[in-house]
DRENGUMI-373854 format. One record per residue (C-alpha): residue number from 1; x, y, z. Coordinates in steps of 0.25 Angstrom, whole numbers. Each point is the difference from the previous one (the first is absolute). Example, Ala and Ser with C-alpha at 12.3 -4.5 7.8 and 13.67 -1.06 7.14 Angstrom:
1,49,-18,31
2,6,14,-2
This chain:
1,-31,-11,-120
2,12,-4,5
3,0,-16,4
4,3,-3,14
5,11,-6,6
6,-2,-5,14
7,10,-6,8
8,-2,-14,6
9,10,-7,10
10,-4,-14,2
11,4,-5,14
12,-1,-14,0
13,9,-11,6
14,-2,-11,-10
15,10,3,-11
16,-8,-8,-10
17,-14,8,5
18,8,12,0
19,7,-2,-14
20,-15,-4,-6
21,-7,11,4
22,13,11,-3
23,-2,-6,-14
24,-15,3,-1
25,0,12,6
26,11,7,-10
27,-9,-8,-12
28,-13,8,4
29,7,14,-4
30,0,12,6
31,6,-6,12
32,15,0,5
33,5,-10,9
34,11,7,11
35,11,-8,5
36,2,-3,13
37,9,9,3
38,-8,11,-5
39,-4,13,7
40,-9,3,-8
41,-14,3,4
42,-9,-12,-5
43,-14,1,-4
44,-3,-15,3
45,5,-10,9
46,-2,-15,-3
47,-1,-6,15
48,1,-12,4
49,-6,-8,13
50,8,-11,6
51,0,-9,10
52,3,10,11
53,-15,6,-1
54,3,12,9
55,14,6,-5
56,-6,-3,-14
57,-12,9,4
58,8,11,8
59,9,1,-13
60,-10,1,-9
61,-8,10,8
62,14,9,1
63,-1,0,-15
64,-14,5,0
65,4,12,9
66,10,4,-8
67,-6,12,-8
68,11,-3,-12
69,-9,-14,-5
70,-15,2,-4
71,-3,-15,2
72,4,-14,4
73,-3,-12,-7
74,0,-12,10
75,3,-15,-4
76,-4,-10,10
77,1,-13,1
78,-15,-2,1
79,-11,11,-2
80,-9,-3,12
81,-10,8,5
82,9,5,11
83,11,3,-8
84,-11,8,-11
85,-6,7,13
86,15,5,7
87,4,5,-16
88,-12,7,-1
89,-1,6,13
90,15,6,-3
91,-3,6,-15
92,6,-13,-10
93,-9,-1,-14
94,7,-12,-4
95,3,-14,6
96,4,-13,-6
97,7,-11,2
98,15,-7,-3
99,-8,-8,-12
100,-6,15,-6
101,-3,-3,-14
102,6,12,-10
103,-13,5,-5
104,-3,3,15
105,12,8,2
106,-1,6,-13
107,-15,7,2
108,5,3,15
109,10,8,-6
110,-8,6,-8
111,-11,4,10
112,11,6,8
113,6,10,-12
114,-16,5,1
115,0,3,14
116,17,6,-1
117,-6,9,-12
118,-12,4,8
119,8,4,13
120,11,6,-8
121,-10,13,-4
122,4,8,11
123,10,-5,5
124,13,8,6
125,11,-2,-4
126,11,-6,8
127,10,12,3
128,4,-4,13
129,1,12,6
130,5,1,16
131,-2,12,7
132,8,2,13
133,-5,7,12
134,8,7,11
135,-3,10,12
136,8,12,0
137,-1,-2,17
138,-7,-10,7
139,-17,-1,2
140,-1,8,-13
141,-11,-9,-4
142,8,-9,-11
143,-5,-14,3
144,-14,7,-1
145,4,5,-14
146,6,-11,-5
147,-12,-11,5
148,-12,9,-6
149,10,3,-13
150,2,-15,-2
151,-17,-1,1
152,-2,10,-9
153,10,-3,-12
154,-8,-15,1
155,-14,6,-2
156,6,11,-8
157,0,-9,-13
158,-7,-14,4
159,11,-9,-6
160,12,7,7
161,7,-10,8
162,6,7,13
163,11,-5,9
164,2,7,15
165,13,-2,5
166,5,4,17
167,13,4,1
168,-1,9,12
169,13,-3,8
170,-9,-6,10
171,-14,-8,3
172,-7,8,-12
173,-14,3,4
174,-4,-4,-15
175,-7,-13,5
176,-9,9,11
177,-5,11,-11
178,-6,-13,-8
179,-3,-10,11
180,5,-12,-4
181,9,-10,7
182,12,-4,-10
183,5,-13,1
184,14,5,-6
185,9,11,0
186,12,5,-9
187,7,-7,10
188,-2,-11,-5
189,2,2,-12
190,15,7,1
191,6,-14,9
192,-5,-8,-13
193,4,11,-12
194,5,-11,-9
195,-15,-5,-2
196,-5,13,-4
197,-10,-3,-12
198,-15,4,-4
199,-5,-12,9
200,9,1,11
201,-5,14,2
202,-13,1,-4
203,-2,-11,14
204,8,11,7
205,-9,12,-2
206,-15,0,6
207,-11,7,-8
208,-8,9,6
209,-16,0,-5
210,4,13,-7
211,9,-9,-7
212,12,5,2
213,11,-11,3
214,9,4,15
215,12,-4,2
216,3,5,15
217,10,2,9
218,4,-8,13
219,-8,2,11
220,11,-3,10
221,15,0,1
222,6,-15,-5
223,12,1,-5
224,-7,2,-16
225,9,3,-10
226,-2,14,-5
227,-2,3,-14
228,12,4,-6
229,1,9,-12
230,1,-10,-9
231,-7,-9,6
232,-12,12,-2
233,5,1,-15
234,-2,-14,-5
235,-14,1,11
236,-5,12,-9
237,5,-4,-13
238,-8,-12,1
239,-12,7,6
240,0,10,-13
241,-2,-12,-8
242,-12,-3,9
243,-9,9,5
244,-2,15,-5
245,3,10,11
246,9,-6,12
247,-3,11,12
248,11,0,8
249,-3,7,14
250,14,2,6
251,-4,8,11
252,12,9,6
253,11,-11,-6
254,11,7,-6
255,9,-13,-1
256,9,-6,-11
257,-11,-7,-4
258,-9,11,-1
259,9,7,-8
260,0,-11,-10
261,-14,-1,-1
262,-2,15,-1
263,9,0,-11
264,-7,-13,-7
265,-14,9,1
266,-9,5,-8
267,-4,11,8
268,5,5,14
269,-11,5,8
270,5,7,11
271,-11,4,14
272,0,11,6
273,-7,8,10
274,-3,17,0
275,11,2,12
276,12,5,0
277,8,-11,5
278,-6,-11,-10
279,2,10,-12
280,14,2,2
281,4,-16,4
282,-7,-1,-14
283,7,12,-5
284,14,-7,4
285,-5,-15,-3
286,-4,5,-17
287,12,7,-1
288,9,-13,5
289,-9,-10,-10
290,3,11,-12
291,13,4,4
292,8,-14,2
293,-8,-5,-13
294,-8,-10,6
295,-12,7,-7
296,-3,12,-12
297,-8,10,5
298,-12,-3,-9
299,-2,-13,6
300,-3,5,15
301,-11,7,4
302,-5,7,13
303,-14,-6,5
304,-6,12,11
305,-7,-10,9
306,-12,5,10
307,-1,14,-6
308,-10,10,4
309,0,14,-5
310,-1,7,14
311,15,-4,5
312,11,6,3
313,9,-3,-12
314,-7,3,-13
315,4,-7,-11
316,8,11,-7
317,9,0,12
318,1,-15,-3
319,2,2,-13
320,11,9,4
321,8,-8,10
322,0,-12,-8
323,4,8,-11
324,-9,-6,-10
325,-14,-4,-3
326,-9,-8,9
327,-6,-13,-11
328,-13,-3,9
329,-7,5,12
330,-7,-9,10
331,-12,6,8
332,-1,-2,14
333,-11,-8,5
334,4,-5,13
335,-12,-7,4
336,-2,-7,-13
337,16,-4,-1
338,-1,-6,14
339,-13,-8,0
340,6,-8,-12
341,14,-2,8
342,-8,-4,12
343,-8,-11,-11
344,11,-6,-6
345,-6,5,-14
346,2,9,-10
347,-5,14,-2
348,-8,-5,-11
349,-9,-10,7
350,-1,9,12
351,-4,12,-9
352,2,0,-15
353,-7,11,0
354,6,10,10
355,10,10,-5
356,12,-7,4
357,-4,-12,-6
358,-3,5,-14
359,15,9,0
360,6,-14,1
361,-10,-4,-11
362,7,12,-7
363,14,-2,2
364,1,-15,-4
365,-8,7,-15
366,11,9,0
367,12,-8,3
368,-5,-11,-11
369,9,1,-14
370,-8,10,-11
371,-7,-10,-7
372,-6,-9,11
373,-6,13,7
374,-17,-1,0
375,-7,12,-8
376,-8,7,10
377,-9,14,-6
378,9,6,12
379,6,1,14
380,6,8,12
381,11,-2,9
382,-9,-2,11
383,-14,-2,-6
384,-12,8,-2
């Protein structure tokens, strides 16, 4: 079996504490030690709490959110009870003090390869996949698609990490689909871009129960500095390294930026609707991406969103007018779709097993890479 090699940064102030434990960590074996300068995603993070009790727990509770490190271990400078209650309520094994002995360290590390071997079966793997969605017309439904997708690629494999991103033009609706009230916005993080790490974003972005991680847009007009396009490059090239699929709801956008981020993507999905005026704004919008080389025609796909069999345009004549295939079909359930909005929750915990909900099930299974795709006996576009 091939011998692990988990990846440790040790954050401690004290360069003496520091240089101690980097040295008994790299003598343990199978563990590398990263820089500090390092973007790699690290396994283990050695904490430290300081005099400043709160910012020392804020940081460390930003690590823990992180889905890129599996554990914390926390030195303090005593190991009170209070201390030993707030590290278990927030998940950390393993506490000790400045005056550790080695041989505490050394079966600590030893009980964390157990648990990192034992969570590894399964496991995806982090392809970093991000998936734009854009409206061929306004109201085509694309912030609903893009909210119930994000849900649904986390509970289609249960250790997929999943970012959800608002970059509608302006006051995304993101935060009402899932009711929660963030704290911070992209906003903030564009008029500070020069402190963009792993930390520094993971306190941005607000997790939903779902588990999804938020990063939202404005809620008013303040003079935020927009996300330029290479303000978005280094932004995504950072969250690759991070989180597994970044869902990108950008709404009707069809800015610069948006065209950089279409052309950093995975896959395009573009929404549309059975009418004659959203399929040839969609019509025109594919043909732009394609034909100015922002994106290959394999990489974008069309998503039918509210479809019934009994309207007017059926999808053959879609299928015509857009002048290729349609990739996935979303039924229409208007009263299902709306009760969900109207809760602030996802289709999912409104009515996983509605026919809506389960065709998102099935799109996040078919848009996952080959090898990560669960084995079902069978399945239908739109269920039994």
């Amino acid at each position: 079996m091939e011998e692990q090699n988990l990846k440790v940064r040790v954050e401690l102030a004290e360069s003496s504490l520091k240089e101690e434990m980097t040295r008994l960590v790299k003598a343990s074996g199978g563990f590398t030690v990263l820089e500090a300068q390092a973007r790699e995603k690290p396994d283990l993070i050695v904490a430290q709490i300081n005099s400043d009790l709160e910012a020392s727990k804020h940081r460390i509770q930003a690590c823990l959110s992180s889905p890129s490190v599996s554990e914390v271990f926390l030195i303090a400078p005593d190991t009170n009870s209070q201390i030993l209650l707030w590290a278990m309520r927030n998940g950390i094994q393993e506490v000790f003090t400045p005056a550790f002995k080695a041989g505490e360290l050394q079966q600590a590390l030893e009980r964390f390869k157990g648990r990192a071997k034992k969570n590894a079966v399964g496991k995806i793997n982090a392809y970093g996949q991000i998936i734009s969605i854009a409206g061929g017309k306004g109201g085509v439904g694309a912030t609903t698609v893009a909210v119930n997708l994000a849900v649904a690629l986390g509970r289609a494999h249960k250790n997929a990490s999943v970012a959800l991103l608002d970059m509608n033009t302006l006051f995304g609706e993101i935060p009402l689909f899932l009711e929660i009230k963030p704290q911070f916005h992209w906003g903030d993080l564009t008029k500070d871009i020069n402190r963009l790490d792993e930390t520094f974003l993971m306190n941005i972005l607000s997790q939903h129960s779902s588990g999804v991680h938020v990063l939202s847009s404005p809620g008013h007009l303040n003079g935020h500095r927009r996300p330029t396009p290479e303000i978005m490059h280094q932004l995504l090239e950072l969250m690759k390294r991070i989180f597994d699929y970044v869902v990108i709801d950008f709404g009707q956008t069809a800015n610069d930026t948006a065209l950089k981020t279409f052309a950093l993507s995975t896959h395009l999905l573009l929404v549309a609707t059975a009418s004659l005026p959203c399929l040839a704004n969609a019509n025109k919008l594919l043909h732009s991406l394609v034909d100015l080389g922002f994106v290959e025609n394999e990489r974008t796909k069309i998503i039918l969103n509210r479809y019934t069999k009994s309207g007017d345009i059926s999808v053959k004549d879609a299928r015509v007018g857009l002048g290729r295939e349609i990739f996935w079909m979303i039924p229409n359930d208007y009263t299902t779709t709306m009760a969900a909005i109207n809760q602030g929750k996802p289709l999912a915990m409104v009515a996983p097993k509605s026919k809506v909900a389960r065709n998102f099930n099935e799109l996040a299974v078919t848009l996952m890479p080959v090898e990560e795709k669960p084995v079902k006996k069978s399945w239908r576009l739109f269920g039994s």
